[in-house]
DOSEMAR-449915 format. One record per residue (C-alpha): residue in three letters; y, x, z. Coordinates in steps of 0.02 Angstrom, whole numbers, padded with zeros to 5 digits, always signed. Last residue first. Layout:
<nutors>
alaYXZ;...
</nutors>
This chain:
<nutors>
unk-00194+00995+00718;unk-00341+00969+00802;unk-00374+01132+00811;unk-00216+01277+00817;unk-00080+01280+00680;unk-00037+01422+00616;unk+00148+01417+00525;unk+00154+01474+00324;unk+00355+01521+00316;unk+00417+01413+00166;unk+00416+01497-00023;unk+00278+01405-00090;unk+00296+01260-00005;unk+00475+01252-00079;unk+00427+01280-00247;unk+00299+01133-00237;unk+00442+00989-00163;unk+00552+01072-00310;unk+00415+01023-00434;unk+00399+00849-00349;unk+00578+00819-00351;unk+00585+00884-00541;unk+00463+00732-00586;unk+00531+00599-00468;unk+00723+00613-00578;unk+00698+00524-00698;unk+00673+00347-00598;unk+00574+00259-00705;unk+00432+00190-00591;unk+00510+00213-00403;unk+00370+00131-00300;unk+00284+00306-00319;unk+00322+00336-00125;unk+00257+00497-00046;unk+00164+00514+00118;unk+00137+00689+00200;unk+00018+00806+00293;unk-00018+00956+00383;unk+00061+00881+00536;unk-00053+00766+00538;unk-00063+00782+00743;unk+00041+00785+00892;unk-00014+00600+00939;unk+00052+00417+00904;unk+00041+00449+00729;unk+00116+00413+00569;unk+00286+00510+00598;unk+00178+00677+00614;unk+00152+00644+00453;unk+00299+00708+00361;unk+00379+00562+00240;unk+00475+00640+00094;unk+00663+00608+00052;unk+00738+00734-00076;unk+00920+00771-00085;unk+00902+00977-00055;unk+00939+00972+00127;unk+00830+00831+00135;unk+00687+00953+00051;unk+00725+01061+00193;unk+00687+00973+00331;unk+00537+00853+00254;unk+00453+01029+00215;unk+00493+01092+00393;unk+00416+00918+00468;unk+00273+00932+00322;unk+00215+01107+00423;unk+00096+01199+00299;unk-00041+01321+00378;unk-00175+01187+00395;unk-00184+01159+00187;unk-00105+01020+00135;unk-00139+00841+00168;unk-00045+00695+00043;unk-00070+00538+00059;unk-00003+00435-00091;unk+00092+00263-00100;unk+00111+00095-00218;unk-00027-00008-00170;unk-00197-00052-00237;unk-00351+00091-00289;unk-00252+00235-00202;unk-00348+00404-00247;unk-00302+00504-00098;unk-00223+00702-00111;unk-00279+00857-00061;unk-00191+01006-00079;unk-00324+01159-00078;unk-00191+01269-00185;unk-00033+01231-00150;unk+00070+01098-00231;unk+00126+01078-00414;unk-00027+01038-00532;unk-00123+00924-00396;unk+00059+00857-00341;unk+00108+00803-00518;unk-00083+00731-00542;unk-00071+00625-00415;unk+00112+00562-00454;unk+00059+00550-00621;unk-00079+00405-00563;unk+00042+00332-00441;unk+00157+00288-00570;unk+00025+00225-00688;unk-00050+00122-00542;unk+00136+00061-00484;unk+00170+00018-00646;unk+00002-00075-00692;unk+00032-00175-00515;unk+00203-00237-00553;unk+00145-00344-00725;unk-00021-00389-00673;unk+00081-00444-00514;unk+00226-00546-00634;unk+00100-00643-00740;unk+00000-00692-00542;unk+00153-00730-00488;unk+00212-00854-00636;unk+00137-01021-00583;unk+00325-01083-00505;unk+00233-01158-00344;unk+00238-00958-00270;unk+00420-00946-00356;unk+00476-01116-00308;unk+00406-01063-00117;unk+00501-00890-00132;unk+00666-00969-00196;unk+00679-01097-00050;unk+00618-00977+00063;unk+00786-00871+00031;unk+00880-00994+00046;unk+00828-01060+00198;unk+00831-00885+00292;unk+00739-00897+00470;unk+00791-00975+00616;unk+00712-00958+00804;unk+00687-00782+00811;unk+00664-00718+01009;unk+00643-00900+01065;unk+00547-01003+00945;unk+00461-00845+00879;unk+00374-00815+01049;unk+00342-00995+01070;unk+00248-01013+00887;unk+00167-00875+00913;unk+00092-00923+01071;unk+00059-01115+01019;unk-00033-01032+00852;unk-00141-00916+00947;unk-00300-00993+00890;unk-00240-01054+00748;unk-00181-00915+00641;unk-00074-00868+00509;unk+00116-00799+00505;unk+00230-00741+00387;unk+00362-00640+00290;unk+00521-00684+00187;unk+00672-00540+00201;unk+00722-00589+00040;unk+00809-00423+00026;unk+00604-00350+00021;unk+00607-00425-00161;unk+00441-00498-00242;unk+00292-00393-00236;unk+00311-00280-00099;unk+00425-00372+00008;unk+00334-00546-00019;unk+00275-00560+00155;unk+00109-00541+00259;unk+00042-00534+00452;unk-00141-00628+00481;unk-00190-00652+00665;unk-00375-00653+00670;unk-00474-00693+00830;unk-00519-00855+00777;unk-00707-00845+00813;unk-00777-00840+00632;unk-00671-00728+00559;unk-00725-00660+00406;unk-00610-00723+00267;unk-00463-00721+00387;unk-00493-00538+00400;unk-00383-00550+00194;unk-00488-00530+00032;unk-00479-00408-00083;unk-00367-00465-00231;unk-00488-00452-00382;unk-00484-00325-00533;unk-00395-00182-00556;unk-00245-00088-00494;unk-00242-00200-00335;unk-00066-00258-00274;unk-00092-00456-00172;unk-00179-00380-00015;unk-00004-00226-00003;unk+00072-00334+00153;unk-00091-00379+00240;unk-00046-00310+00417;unk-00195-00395+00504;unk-00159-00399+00699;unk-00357-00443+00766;unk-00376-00515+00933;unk-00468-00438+01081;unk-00607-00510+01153;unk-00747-00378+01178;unk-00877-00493+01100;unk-00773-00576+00961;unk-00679-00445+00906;unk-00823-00344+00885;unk-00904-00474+00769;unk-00736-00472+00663;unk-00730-00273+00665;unk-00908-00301+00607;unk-00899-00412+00461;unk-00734-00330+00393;unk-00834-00166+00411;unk-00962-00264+00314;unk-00847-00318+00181;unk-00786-00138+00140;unk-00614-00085+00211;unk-00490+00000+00066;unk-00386+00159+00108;unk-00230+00171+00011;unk-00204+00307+00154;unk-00010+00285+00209;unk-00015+00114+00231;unk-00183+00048+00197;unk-00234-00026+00048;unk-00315-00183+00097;unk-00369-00191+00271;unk-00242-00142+00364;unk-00277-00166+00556;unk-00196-00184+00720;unk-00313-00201+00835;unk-00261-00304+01005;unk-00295-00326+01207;unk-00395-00180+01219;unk-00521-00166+01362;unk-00576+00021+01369;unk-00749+00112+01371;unk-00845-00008+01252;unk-00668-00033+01136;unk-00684+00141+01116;unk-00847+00157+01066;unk-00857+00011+00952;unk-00692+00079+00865;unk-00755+00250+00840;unk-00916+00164+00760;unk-00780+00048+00655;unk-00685+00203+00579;unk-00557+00132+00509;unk-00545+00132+00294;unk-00663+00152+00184;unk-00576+00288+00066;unk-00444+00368+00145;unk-00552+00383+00321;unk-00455+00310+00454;unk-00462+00360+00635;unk-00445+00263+00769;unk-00295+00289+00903;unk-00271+00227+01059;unk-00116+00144+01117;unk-00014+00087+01249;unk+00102-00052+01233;unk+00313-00025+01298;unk+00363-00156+01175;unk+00490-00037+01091;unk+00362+00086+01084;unk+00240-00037+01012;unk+00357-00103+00882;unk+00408+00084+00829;unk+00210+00129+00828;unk+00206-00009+00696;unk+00345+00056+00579;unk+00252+00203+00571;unk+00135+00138+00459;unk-00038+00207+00518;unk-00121+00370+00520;unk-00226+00357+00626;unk-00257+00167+00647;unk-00192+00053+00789;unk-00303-00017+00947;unk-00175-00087+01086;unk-00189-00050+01271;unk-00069-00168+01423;unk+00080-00091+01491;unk+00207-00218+01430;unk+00114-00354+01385;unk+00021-00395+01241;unk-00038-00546+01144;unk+00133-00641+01091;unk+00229-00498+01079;unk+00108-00414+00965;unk+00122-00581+00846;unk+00292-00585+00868;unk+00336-00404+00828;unk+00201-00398+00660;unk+00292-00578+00598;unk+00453-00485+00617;unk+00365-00345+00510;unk+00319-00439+00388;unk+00493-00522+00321;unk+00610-00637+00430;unk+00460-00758+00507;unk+00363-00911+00416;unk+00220-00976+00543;unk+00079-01060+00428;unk-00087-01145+00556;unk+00014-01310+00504;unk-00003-01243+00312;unk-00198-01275+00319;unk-00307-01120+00323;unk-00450-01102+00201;unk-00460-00876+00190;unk-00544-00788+00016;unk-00377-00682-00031;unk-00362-00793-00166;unk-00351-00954-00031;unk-00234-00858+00031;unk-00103-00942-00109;unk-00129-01104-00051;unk-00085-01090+00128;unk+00062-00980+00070;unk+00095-01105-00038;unk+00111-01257+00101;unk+00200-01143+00222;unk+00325-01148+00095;unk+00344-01318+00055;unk+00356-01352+00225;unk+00513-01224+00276;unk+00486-01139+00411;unk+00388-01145+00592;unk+00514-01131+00652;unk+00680-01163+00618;unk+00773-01160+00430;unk+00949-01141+00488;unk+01090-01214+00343;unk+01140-01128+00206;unk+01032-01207+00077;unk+01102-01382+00154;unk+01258-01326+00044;unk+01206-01403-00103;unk+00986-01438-00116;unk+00948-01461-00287;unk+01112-01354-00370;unk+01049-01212-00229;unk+00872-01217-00264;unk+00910-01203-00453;unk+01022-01068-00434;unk+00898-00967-00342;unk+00754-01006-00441;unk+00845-00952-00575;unk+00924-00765-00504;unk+00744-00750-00441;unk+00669-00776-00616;unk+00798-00662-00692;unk+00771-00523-00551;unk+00572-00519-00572;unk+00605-00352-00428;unk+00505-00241-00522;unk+00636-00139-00610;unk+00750-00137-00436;unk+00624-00006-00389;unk+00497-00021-00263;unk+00508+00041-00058;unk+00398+00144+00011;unk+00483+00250+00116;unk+00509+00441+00086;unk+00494+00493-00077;unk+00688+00421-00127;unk+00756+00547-00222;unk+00927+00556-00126;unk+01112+00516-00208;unk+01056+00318-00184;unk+01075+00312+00014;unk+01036+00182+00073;unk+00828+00211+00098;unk+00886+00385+00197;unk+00924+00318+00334;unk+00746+00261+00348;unk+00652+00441+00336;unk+00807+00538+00445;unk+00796+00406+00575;unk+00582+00446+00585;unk+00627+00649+00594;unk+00637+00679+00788;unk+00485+00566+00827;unk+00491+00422+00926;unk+00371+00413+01092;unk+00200+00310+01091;unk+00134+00309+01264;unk-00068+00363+01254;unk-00251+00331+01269;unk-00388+00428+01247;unk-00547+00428+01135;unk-00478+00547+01032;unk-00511+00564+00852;unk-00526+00669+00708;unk-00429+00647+00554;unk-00530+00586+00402;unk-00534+00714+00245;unk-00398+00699+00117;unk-00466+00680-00047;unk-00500+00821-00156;unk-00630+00740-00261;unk-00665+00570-00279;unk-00530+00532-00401;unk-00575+00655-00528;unk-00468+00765-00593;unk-00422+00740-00769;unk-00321+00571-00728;unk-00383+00465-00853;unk-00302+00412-01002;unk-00282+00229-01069;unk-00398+00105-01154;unk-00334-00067-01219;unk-00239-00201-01103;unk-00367-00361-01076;unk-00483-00280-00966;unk-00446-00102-00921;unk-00555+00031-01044;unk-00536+00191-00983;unk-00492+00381-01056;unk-00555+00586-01032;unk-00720+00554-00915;unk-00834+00615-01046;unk-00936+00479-01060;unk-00751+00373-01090;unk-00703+00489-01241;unk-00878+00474-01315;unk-00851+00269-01314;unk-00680+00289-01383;unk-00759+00418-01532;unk-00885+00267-01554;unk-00772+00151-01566;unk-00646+00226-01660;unk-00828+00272-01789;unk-00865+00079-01799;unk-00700+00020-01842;unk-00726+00111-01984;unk-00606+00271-02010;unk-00445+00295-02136;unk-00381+00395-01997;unk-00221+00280-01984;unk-00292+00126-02009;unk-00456+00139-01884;unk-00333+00207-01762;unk-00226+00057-01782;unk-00382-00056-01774;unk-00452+00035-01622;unk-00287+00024-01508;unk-00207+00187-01489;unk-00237+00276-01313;unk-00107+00204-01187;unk-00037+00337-01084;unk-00096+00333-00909;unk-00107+00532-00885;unk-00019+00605-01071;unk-00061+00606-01236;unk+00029+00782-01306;unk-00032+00811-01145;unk-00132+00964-01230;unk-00284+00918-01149;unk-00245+00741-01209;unk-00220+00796-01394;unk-00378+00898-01393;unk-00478+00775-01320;unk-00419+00665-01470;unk-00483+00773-01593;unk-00640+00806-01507;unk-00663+00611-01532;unk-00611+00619-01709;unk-00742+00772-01746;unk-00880+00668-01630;unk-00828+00508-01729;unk-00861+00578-01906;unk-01013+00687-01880;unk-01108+00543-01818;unk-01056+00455-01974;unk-01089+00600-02107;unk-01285+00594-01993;unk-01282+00417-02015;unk-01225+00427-02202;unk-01370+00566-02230;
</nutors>
């Protein structure tokens, strides 16, 4: 009979708590009660909280994350309505600007827009009081020789912790094989400079970060395009039959968390796009700027972890996770070291001293991990509503990816939608949103959109993504023939 009273007990207190969640009275990423409290307040053993938690998690409604408690799940689950892979062409082509990609960065500086557009963070994850420290510190130590050029290959100590610090992301390199550059995407221009010439064929993902078709254009590359699917990442058997049919001299790869996808490459497709590398001899551009944000668990490991031939060139920087006004990125390889390292020499030959000062004391500091488990629970809880915002606010047969790492969401609507018209007029209403035709070297995705959740507190994200849904709703629905 107590068993039975018992039984009875937990299921009532976990249909209880369903209750509460289904009425968002406990909202997506809240933080359930912790079992004690519960235990206390319903005047429960600790026995029948666990129990009702354990219920709660079979039923898909809450999750445990190590060391913080249980929290709400989103109600829809992440594997479903996810974008679908884009379909390729085993072509090449001349990457020309798009009409709207001025509109997306202007509008980073101006703070009277909702800024959906670019993914940038907050200012409340910038670890501004540790910076502002480090900073003075560096600057007490050193006097004015903080102001002075730091020339390549950078500052020692700081080639010295990057060196140390991949050694998470599964790579040995030694900080001579360390290049420091003005933030990632100087390190993404030297590196491409240093491979290709003018003219010559480049590998890139579709979609990719659009600030690497700007490189290429302005480097007069080629391209072709491999798809990405938003969970595994680029298609390797599109790869292997492009790179069979035409000699590439680079791919230009995001492993971890892809930029616009949140796509995540499995250790065998790191395995094979290394082995491919090898045979068809091309070298391997890794943009690893989001490696260091996972939601849970372990940082995934950088291509430098599976490169047995030294075809890896390995792009990062602290913009995501420390400050992107640091403007502190960086270089890894040793096979192409002397090329880099001439490239840099003579298009960028000084880099901020300052500023690697403070980003070496604050790798050597020991707090980066404390301040990542810190950053990356925002940016999951933020991209968690986000998902759910769009699901409850956008057309029917939205689709939107389940990011595991990162801070952004890829959004595909149905065919009919046009995210250049949607980009239009939300601007004209303050809101910046990324269309994704801006993503692509080809007239395709334009069905679909990135949004930034960097902003965590921001008040006014909520309404933006309401108004993004009314105007969908109301916007002419444009055909779109295949492919598109």
């Amino acid at each position: 009979m107590k068993a039975a009273l018992e039984k009875s007990t937990y299921r009532q207190l976990a249909d209880d708590l369903q209750e509460l969640i289904e009425s968002k009275t406990l909202r997506v990423c809240d933080k359930m009660p912790s079992l004690r409290r519960l235990a206390r307040d319903r005047g429960v053993s600790l026995t029948t909280v666990q129990s009702a938690y354990e219920v709660l998690e079979s039923r898909g409604l809450i999750e445990a994350r190590p060391r913080s408690g249980f929290f709400v799940c989103p109600r829809i689950k992440l594997e479903d309505r996810l974008p679908v892979m884009p379909q390729g062409r085993n072509r090449t082509a001349k990457v020309e600007r798009p009409d709207f990609y001025e509109e997306v960065m202007s509008a980073i500086n101006n703070p009277e827009i909702v800024p959906l557009g670019c993914a940038v963070p907050s200012d409340e994850v910038y670890p501004t009081k540790t910076l502002a420290r480090l900073s003075n510190a560096a600057l007490r130590e050193h006097g004015s020789s903080a102001y002075r050029y730091t020339i390549c290959p950078g500052r020692q100590e700081l080639r010295h912790q990057i060196a140390r610090r991949l050694m998470t992301a599964g790579a040995t390199v030694t900080e001579d094989e360390v290049i420091t550059t003005t933030g990632a995407t100087e390190a993404l221009v030297v590196a491409l400079t240093a491979i290709a010439q003018p003219g010559d064929l480049v590998a890139v993902e579709m979609p990719t970060f659009f600030g690497i078709l700007r490189i290429i254009e302005t480097l007069k590359l080629k391209v072709v395009e491999i798809p990405v699917c938003p969970i595994q990442g680029m298609n390797l058997d599109f790869l292997d039959e492009v790179t069979g049919e035409h000699r590439i001299k680079a791919c230009i790869v995001q492993p971890n968390f892809q930029n616009p996808t949140g796509s995540v490459m499995g250790k065998s497709d790191r395995e094979r796009l290394a082995t491919l590398a090898a045979e068809r001899e091309f070298a391997i551009i890794e943009d690893d700027l989001y490696g260091e944000l996972p939601f849970e668990g372990k940082r995934p490991t950088s291509m430098l972890a599976h490169d047995k031939d030294g075809r890896v060139i390995h792009c990062g920087g602290v913009s995501k996770i420390l400050s992107p006004a640091l403007r502190v990125g960086w270089l890894v390889s040793e096979r192409y070291y002397s090329q880099l390292e001439a490239v840099k020499s003579v298009s960028f030959p000084a880099s901020s001293t300052l500023s690697e000062m403070v980003v070496a004391a604050f790798f050597a500091d020991g707090g980066l991990d404390r301040h990542l488990r810190r950053i990356r629970q925002i940016y999951q809880d933020k991209s968690m509503h986000m998902r759910e915002a769009v699901f409850a606010n956008f057309p029917e047969g939205t689709r939107v990816n389940a990011p595991t790492g990162g801070f952004v969401l890829w959004v595909q609507l149905p065919r009919q939608y046009d995210s250049e018209q949607l980009a239009l007029d939300a601007l004209n209403e303050g809101i910046s949103v990324a269309p994704g035709t801006i993503f692509t070297a080809s007239d395709s995705l334009r069905n679909c959109l990135r949004l930034n959740c960097g902003f965590g507190s921001d008040e006014r994200i909520p309404k933006a993504i309401k108004r993004l849904g009314q105007l969908l709703a109301t916007s002419s629905k444009k055909s779109f023939g295949p492919g598109r």
